[in-house]
DSSP file (Angstrom, degrees, kcal/mol; ACC not computed):
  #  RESIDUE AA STRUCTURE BP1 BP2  ACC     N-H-->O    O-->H-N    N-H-->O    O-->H-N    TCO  KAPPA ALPHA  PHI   PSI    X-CA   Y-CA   Z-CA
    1    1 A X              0   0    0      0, 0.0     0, 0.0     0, 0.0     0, 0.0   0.000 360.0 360.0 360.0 109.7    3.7  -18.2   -6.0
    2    2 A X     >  -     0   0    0      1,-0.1     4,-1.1     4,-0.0    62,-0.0  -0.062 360.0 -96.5 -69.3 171.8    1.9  -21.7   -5.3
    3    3 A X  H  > S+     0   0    0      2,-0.2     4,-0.9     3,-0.1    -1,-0.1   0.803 112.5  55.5 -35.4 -53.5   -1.3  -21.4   -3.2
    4    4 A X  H  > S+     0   0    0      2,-0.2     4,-3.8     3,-0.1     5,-0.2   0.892 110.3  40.0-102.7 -75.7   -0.2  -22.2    0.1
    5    5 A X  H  > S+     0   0    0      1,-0.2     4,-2.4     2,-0.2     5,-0.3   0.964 110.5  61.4 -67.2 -40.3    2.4  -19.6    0.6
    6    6 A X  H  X S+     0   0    0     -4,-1.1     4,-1.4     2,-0.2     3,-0.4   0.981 113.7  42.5 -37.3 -65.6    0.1  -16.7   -1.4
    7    7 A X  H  X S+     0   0    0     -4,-0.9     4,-3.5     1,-0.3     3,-0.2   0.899 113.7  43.9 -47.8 -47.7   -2.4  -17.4    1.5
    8    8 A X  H  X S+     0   0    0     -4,-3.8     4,-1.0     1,-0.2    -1,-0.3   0.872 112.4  53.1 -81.0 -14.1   -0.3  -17.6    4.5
    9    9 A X  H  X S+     0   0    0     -4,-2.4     4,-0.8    -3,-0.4    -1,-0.2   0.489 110.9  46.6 -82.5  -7.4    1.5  -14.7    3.4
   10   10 A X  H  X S+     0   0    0     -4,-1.4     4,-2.8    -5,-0.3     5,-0.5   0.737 116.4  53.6 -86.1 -46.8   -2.2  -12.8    3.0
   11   11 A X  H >X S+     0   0    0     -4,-3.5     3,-4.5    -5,-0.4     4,-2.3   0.827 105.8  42.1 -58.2 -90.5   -2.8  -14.2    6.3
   12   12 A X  H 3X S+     0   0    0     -4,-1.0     4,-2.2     1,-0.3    -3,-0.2   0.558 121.9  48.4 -13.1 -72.6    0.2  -13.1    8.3
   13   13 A X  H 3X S+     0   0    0     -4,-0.8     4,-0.8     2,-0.2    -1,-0.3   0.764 108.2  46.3   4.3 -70.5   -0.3   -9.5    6.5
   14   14 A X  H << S+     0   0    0     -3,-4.5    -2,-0.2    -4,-2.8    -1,-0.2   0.750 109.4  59.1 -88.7 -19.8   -3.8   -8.9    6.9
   15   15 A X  H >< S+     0   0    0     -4,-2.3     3,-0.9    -5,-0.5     7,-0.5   0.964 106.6  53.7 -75.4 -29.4   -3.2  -10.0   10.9
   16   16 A X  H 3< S+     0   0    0     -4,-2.2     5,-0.2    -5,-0.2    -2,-0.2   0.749  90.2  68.7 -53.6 -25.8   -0.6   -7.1   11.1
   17   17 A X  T 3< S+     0   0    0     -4,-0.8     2,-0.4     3,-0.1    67,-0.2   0.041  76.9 113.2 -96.0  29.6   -2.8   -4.6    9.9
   18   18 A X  S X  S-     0   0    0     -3,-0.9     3,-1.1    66,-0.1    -3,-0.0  -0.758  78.6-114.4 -93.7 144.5   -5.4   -4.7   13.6
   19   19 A X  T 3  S+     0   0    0     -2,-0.4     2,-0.1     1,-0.2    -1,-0.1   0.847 117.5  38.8 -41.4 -31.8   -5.4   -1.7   15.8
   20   20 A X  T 3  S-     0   0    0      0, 0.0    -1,-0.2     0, 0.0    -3,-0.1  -0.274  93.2-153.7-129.0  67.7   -3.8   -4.1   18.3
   21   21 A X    <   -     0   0    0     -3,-1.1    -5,-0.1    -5,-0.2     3,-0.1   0.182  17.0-110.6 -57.4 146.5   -1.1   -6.6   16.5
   22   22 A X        -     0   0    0     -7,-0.5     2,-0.2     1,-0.1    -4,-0.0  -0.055  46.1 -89.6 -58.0-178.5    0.2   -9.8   17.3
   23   23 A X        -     0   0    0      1,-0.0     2,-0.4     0, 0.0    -1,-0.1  -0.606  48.2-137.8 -94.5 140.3    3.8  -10.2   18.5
   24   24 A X        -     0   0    0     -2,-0.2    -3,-0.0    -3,-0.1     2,-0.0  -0.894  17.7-149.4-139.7 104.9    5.5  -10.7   15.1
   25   25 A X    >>  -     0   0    0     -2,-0.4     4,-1.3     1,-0.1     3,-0.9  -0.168  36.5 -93.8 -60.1 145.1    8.6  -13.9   15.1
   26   26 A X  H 3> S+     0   0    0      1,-0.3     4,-2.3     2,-0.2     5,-0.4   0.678 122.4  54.1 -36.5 -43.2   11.4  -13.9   12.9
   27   27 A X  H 3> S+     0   0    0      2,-0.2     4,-1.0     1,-0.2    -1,-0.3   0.787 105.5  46.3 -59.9 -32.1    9.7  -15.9   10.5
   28   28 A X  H <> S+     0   0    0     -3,-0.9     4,-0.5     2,-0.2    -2,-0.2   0.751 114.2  54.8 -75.6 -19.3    6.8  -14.0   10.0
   29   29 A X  H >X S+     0   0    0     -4,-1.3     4,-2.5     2,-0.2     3,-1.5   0.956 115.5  35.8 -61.0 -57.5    9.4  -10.9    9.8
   30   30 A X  H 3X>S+     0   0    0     -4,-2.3     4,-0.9     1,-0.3     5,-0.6   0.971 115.2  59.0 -78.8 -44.6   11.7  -12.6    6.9
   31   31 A X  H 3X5S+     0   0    0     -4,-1.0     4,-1.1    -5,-0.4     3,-0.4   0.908 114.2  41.5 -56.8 -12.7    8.2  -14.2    5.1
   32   32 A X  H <X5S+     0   0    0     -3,-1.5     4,-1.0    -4,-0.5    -2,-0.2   0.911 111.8  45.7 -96.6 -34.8    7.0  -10.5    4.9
   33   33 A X  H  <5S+     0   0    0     -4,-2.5    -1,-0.2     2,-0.2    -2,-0.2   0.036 113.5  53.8-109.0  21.2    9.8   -8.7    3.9
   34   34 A X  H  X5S+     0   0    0     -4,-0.9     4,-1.3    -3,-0.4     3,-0.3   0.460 106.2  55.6-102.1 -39.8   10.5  -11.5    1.1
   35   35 A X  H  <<S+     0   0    0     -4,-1.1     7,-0.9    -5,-0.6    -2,-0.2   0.885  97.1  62.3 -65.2 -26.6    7.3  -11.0    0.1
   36   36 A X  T  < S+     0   0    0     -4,-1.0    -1,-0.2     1,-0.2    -3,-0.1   0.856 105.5  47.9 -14.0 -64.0    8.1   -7.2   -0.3
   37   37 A X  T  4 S+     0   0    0     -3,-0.3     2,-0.3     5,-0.1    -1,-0.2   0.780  90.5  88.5 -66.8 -24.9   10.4   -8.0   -2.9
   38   38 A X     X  -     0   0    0     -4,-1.3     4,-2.3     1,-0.1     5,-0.2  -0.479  66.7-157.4 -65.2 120.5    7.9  -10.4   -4.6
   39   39 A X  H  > S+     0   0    0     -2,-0.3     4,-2.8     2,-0.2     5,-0.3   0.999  97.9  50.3 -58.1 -53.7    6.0   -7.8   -7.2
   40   40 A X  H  >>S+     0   0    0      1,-0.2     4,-1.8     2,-0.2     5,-0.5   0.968 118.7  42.0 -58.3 -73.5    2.7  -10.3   -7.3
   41   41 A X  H >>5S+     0   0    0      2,-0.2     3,-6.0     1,-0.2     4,-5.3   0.894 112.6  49.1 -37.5 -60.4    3.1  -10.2   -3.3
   42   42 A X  H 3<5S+     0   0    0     -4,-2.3     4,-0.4    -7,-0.9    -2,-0.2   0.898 115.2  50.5 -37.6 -66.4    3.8   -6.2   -2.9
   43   43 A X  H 3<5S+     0   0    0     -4,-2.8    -1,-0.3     1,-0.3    -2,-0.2   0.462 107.9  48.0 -59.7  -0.7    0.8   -6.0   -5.1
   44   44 A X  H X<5S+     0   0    0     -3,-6.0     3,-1.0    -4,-1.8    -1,-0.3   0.847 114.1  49.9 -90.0 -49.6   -1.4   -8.5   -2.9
   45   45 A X  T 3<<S+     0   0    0     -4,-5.3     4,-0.4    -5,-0.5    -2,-0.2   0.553 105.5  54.3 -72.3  10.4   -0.3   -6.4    0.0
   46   46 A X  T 3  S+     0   0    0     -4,-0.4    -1,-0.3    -5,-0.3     4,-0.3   0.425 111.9  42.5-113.9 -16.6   -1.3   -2.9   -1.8
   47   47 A X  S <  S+     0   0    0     -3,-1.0     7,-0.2     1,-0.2    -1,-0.2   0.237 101.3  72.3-123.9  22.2   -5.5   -3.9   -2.7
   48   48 A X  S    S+     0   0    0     -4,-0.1     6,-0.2     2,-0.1    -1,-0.2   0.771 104.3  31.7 -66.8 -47.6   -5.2   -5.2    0.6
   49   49 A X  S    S+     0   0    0     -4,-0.4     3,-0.2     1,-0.2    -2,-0.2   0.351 120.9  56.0 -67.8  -2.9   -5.2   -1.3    1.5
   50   50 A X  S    S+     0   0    0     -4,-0.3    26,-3.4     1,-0.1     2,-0.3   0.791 123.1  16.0 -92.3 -50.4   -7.5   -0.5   -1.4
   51   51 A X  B >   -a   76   0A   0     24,-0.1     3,-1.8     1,-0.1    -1,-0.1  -0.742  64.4-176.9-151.0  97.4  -10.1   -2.7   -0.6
   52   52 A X  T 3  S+     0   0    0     24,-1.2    -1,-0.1    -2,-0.3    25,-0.1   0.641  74.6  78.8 -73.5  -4.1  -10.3   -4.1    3.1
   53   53 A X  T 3  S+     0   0    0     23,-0.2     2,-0.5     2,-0.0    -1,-0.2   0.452  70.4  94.9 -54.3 -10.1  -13.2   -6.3    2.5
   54   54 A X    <   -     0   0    0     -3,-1.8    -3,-0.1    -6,-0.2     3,-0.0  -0.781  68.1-148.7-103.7 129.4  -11.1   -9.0    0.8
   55   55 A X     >  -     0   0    0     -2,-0.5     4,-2.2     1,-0.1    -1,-0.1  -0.201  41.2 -80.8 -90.5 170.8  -10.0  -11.7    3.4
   56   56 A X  H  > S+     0   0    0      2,-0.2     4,-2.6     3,-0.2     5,-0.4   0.994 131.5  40.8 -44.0 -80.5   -6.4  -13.6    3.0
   57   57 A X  H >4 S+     0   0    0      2,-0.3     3,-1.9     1,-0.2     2,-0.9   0.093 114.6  53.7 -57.9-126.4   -7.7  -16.6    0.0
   58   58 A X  H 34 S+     0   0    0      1,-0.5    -1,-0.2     2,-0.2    -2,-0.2  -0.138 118.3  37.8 -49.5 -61.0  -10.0  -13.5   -2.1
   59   59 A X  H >X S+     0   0    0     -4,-2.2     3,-1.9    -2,-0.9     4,-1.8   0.823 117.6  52.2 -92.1 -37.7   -6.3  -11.3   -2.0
   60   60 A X  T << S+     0   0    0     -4,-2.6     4,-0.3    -3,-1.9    -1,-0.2   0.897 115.0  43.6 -79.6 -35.2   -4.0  -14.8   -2.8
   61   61 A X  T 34 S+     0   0    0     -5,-0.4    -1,-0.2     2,-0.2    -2,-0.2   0.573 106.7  54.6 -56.7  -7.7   -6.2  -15.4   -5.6
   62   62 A X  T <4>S+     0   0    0     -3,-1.9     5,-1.5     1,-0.3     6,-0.3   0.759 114.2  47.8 -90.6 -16.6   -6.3  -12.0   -7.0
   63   63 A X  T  <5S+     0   0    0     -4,-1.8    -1,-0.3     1,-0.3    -2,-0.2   0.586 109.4  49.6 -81.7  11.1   -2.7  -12.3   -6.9
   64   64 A X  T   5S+     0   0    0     -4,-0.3    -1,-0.3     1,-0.1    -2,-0.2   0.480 110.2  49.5-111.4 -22.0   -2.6  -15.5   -8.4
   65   65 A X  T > 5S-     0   0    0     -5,-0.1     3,-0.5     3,-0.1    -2,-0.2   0.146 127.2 -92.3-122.2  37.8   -4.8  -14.5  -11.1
   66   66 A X  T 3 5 -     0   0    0      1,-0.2    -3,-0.2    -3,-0.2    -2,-0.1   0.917  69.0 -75.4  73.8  59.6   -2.7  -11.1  -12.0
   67   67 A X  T 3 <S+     0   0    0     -5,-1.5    -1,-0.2     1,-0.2     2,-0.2   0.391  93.8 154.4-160.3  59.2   -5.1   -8.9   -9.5
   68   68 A X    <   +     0   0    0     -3,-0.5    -1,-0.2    -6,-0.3    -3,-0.1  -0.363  22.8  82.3 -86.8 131.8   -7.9   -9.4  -12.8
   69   69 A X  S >  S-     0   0    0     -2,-0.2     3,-0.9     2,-0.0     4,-0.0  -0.338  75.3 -41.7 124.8 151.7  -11.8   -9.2  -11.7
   70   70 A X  T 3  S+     0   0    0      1,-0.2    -2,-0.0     2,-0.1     0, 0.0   0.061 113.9  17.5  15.6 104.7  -14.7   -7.8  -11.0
   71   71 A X  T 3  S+     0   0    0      1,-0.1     3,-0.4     2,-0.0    -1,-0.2   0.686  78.8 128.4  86.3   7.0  -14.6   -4.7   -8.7
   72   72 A X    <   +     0   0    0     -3,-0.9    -2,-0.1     1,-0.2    -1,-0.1   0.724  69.2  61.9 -77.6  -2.0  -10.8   -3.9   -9.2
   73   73 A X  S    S+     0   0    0      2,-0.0     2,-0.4    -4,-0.0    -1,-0.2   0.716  83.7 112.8-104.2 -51.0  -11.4   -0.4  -10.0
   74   74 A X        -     0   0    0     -3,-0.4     2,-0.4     1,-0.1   -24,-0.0  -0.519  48.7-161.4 -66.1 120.1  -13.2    0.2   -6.2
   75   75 A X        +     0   0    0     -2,-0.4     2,-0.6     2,-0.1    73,-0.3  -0.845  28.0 144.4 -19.5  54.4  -11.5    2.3   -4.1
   76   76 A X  B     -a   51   0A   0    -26,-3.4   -24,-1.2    -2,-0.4   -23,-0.2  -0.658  26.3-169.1-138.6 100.1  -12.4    1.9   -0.2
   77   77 A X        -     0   0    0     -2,-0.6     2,-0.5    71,-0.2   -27,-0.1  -0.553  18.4-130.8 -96.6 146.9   -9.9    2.3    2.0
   78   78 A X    >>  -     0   0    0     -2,-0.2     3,-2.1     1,-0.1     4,-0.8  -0.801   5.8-161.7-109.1  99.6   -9.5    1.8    5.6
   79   79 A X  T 34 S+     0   0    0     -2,-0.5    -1,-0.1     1,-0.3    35,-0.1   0.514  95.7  46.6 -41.5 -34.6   -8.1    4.5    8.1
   80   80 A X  T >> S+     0   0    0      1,-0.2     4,-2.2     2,-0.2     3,-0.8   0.871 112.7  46.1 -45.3 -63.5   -7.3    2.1   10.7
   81   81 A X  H <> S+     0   0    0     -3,-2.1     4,-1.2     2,-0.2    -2,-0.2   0.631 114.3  50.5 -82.5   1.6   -5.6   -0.6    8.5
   82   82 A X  H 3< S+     0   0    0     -4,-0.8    -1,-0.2     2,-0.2    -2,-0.2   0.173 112.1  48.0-101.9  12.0   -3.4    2.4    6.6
   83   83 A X  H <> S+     0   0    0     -3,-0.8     4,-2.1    -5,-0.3    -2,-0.2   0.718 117.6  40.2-110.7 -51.7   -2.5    3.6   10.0
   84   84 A X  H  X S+     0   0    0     -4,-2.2     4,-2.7     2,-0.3    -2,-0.2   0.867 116.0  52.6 -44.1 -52.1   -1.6   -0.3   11.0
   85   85 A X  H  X S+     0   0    0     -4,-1.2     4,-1.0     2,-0.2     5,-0.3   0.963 108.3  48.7 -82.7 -76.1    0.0   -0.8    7.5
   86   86 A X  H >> S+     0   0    0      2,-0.2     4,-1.9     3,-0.2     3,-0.5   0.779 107.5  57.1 -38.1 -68.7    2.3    2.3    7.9
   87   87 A X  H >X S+     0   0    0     -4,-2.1     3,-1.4     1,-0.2     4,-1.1   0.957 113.6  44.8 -26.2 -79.4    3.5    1.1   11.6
   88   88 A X  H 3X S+     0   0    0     -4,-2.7     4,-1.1     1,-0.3    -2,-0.2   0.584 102.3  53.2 -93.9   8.4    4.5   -1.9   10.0
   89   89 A X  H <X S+     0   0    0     -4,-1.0     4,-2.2    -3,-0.5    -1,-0.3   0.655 116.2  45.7 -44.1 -39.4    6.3   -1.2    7.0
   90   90 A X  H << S+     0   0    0     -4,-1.9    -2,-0.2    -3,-1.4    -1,-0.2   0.518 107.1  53.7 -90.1  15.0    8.4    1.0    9.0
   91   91 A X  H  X S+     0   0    0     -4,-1.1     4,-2.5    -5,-0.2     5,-0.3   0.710 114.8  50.8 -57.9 -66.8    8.6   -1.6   11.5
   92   92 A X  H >X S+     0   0    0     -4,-1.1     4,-2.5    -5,-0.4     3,-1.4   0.955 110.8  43.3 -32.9 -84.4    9.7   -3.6    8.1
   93   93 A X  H 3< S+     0   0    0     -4,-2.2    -1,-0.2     2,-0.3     7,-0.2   0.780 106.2  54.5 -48.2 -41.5   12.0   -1.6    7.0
   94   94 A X  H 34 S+     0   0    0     -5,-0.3    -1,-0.2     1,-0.2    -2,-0.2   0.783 114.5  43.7 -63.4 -18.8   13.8   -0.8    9.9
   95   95 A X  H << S+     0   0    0     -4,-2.5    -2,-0.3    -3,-1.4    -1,-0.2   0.695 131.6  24.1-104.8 -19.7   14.4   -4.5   10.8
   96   96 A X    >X  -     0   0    0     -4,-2.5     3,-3.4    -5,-0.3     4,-0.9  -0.452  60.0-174.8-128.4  65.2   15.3   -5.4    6.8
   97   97 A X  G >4 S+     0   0    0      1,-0.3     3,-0.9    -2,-0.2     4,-0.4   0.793  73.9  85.5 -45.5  -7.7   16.5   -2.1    5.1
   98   98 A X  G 34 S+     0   0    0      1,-0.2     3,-0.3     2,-0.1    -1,-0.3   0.789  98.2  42.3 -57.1 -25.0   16.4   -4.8    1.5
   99   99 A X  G X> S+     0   0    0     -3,-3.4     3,-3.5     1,-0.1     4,-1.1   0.575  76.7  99.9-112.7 -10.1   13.0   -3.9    1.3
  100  100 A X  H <X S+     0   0    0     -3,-0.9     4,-5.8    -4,-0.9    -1,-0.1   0.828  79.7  65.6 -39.0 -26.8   12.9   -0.3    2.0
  101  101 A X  H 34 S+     0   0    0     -4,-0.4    -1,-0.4    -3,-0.3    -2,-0.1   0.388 114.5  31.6 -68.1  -1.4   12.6    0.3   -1.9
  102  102 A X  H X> S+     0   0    0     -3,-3.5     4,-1.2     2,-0.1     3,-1.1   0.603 114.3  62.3-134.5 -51.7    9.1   -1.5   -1.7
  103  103 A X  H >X S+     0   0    0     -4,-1.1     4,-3.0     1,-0.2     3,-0.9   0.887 105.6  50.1  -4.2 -79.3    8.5   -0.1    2.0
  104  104 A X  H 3X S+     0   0    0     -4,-5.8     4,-1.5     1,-0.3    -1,-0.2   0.655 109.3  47.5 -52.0 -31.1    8.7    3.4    0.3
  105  105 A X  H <4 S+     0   0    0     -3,-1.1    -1,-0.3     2,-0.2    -2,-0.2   0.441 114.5  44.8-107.5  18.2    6.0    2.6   -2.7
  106  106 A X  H <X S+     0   0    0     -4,-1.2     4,-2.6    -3,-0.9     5,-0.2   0.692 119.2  45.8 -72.9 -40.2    3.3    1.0   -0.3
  107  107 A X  H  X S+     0   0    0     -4,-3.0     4,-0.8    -5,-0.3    -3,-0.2   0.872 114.4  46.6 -64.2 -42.4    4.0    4.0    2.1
  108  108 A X  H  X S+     0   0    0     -4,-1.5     4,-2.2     1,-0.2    -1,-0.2   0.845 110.9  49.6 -60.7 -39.1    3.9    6.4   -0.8
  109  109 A X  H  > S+     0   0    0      2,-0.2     4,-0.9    -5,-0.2    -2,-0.2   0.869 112.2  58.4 -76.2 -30.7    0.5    4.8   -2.2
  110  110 A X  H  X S+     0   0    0     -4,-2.6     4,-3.6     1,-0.2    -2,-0.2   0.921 101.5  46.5 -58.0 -46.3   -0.9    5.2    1.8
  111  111 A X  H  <>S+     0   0    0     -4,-0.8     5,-1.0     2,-0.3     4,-0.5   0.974 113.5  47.8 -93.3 -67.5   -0.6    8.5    2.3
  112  112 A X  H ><5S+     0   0    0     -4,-2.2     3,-4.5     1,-0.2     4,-0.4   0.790 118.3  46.4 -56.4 -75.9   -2.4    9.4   -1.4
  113  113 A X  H 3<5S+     0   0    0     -4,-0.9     2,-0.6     1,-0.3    -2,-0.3   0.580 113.5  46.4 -32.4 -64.6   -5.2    6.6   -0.2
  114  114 A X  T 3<5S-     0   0    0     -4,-3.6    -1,-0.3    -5,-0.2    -2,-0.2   0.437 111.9-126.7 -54.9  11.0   -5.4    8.4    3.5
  115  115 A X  T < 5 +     0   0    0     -3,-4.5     2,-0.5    -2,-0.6    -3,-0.1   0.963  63.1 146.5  32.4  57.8   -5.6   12.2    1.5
  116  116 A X     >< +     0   0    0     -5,-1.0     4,-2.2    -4,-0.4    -1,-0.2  -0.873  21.2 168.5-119.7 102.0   -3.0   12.9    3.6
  117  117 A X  H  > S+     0   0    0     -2,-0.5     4,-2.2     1,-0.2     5,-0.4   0.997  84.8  61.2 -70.8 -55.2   -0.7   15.8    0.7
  118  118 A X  H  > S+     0   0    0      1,-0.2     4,-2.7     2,-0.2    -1,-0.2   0.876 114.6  33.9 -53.8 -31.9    1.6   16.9    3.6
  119  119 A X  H  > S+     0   0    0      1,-0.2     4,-1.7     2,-0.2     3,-0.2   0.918 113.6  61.7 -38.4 -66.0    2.6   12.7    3.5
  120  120 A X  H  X S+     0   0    0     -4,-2.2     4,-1.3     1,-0.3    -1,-0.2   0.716 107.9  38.3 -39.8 -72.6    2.2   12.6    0.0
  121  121 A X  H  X S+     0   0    0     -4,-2.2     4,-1.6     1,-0.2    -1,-0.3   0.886 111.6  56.2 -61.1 -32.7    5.1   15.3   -0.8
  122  122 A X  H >X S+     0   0    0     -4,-2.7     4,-2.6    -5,-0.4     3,-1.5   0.991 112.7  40.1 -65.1 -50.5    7.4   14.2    1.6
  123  123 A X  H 3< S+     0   0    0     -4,-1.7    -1,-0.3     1,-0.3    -2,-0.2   0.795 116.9  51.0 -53.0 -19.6    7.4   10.7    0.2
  124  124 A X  H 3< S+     0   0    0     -4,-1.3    -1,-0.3    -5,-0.2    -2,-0.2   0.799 110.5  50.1 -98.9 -16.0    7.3   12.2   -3.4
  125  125 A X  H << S+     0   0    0     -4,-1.6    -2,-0.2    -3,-1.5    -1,-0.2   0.677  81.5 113.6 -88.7 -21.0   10.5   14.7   -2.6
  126  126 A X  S  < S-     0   0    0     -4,-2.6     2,-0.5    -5,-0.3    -3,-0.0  -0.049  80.4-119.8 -29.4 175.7   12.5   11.9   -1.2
  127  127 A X  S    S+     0   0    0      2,-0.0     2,-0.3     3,-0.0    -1,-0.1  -0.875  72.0 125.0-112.2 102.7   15.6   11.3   -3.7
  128  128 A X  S    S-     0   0    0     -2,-0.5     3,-0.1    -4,-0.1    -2,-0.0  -0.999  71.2 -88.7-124.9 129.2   14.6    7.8   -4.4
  129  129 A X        -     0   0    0     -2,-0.3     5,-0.1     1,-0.1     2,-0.1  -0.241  48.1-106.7 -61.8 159.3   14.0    6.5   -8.3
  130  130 A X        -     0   0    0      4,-0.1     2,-0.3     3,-0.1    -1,-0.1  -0.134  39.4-169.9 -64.0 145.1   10.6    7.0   -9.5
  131  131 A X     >  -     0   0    0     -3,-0.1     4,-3.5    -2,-0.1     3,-0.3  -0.992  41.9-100.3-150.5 145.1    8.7    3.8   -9.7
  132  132 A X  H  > S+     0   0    0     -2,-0.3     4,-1.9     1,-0.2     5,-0.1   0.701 125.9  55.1 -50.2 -25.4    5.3    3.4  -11.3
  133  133 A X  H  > S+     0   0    0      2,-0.1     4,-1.7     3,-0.1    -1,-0.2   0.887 110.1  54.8 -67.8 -43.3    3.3    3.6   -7.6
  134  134 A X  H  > S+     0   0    0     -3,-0.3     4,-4.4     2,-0.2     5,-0.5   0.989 107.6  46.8 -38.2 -76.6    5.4    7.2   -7.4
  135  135 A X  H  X S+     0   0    0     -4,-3.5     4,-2.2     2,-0.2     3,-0.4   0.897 113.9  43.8 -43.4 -52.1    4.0    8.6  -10.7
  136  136 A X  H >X>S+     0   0    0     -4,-1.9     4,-3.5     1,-0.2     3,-1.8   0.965 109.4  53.4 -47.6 -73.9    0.5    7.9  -10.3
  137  137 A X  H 3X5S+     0   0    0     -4,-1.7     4,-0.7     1,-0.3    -1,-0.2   0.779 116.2  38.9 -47.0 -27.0    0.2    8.9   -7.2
  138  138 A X  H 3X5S+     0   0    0     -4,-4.4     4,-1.9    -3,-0.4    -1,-0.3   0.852 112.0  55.1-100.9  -3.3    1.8   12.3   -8.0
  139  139 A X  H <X5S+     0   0    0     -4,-2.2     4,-2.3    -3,-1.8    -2,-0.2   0.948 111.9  48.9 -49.7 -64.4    0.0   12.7  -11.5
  140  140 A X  H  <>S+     0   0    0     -4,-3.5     5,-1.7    -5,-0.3     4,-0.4   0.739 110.7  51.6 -68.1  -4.4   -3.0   12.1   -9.2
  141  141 A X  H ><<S+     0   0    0     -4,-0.7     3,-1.1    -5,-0.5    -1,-0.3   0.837 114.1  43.2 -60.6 -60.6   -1.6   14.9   -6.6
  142  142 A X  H 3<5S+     0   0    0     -4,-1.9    -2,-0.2     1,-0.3    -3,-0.1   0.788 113.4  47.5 -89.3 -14.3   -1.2   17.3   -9.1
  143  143 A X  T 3<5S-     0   0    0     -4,-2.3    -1,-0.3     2,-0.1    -2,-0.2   0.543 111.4-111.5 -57.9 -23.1   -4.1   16.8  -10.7
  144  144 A X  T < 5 +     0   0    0     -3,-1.1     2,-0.4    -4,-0.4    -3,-0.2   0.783  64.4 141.3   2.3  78.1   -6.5   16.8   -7.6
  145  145 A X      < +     0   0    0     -5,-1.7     2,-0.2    -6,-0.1    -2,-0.1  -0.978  14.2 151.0-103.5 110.7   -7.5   13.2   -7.6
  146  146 A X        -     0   0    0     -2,-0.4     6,-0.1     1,-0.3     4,-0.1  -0.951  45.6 -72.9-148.2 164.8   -8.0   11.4   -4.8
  147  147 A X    >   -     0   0    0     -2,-0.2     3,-0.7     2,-0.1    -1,-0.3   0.354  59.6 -76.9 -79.5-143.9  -10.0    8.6   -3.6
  148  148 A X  T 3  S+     0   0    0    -73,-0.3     2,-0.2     1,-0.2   -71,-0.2  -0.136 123.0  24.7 -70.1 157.5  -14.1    8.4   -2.7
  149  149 A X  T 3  S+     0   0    0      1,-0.1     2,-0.5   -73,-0.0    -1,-0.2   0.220 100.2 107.1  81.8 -36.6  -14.5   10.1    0.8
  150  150 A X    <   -     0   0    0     -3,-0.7     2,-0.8    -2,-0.2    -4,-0.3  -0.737  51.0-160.1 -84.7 118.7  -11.1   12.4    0.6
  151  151 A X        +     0   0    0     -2,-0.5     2,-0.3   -36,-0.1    -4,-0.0  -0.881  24.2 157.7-106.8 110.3  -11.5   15.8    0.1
  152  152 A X        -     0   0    0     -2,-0.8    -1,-0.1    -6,-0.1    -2,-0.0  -0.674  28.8-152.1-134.3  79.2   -8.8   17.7   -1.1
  153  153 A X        -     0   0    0     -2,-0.3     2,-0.4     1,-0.1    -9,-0.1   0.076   9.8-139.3 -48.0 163.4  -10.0   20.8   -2.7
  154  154 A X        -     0   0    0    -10,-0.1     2,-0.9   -11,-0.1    -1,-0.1  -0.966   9.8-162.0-114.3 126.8   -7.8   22.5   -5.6
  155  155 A X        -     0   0    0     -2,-0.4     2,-0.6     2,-0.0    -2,-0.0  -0.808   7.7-178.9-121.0 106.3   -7.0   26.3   -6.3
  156  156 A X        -     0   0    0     -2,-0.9     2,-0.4     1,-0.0    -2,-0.0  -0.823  21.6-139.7-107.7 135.1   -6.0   27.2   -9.5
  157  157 A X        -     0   0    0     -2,-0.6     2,-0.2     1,-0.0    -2,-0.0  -0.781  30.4-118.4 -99.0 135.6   -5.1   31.3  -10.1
  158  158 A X        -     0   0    0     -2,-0.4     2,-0.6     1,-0.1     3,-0.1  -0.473  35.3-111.0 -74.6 145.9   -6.5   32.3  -13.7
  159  159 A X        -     0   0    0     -2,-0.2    -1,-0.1     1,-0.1     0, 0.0  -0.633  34.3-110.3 -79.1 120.2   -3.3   33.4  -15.6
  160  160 A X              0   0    0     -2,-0.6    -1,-0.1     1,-0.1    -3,-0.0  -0.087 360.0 360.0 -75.6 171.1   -3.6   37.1  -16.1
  161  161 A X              0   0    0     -3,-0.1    -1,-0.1     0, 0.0    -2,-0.0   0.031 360.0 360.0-131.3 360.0   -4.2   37.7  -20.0
């Protein structure tokens, strides 16, 4: 990924994910849903939902520099843009089913970030293969870990003796 396309492809992204999106041209369609495929992209577009503070160049540099640094660790997700990002990934998908496989693990990683479990299972019972965004997210299901701000109490019954 040079420079140039990392950025506009952060741009174009991060302008889909407002409460009220632009009208979105066949090229911004096929540049998104190539980026899909791209792992370095998928991953730009995934700590876009992680950590909305990071503008277009801050997210094409983290992907440029293997998403490395300071602060990757933080967790602060935005309800708005993971209601925006889920409209258009199935937006996405519907208009390029090649992606759907990539579609499915941002949309799977959404739903743990929103502490939404009913999402969470459906997307983890699909019969889809397992991909590394799948496991975590349901390790961290079944575990009850989820991020700051989400409450999703646990009930465990003691095992009779």
């Amino acid at each position: 990924m040079d420079t140039d396309s990392g950025t506009i492809i952060a741009h174009e992204w991060l302008a889909r994910l407002t409460d009220t999106p632009s009208w979105a041209n066949e090229l911004t369609v096929r540049r998104l849903g190539d980026a899909l495929r791209d792992p370095g992209m998928r991953d730009m577009m995934a700590l876009s939902l992680m950590d909305p503070t990071l503008d277009a160049g801050e997210l094409a540099e983290r992907a440029r520099n293997g998403m490395s640094g300071p602060g990757m660790l933080a967790v602060r997700p935005d309800r708005s843009r993971l209601v925006a990002a889920r409209r258009e990934l199935t937006a996405m998908g519907e208009r390029d089913p090649g992606c759907m496989p990539a579609v499915a693990m941002l949309c799977t990683l959404i739903f743990w970030l929103a502490g939404d479990r009913k999402g969470l299972d459906e997307m983890l019972s699909r019969p889809i293969p397992d991909d590394a965004c799948r496991i975590v997210t349901r390790w961290a299901r079944d575990h009850g870990l989820w991020p700051a701000g989400v409450i999703a109490p646990r009930v465990y019954k003691v095992p009779a003796i």
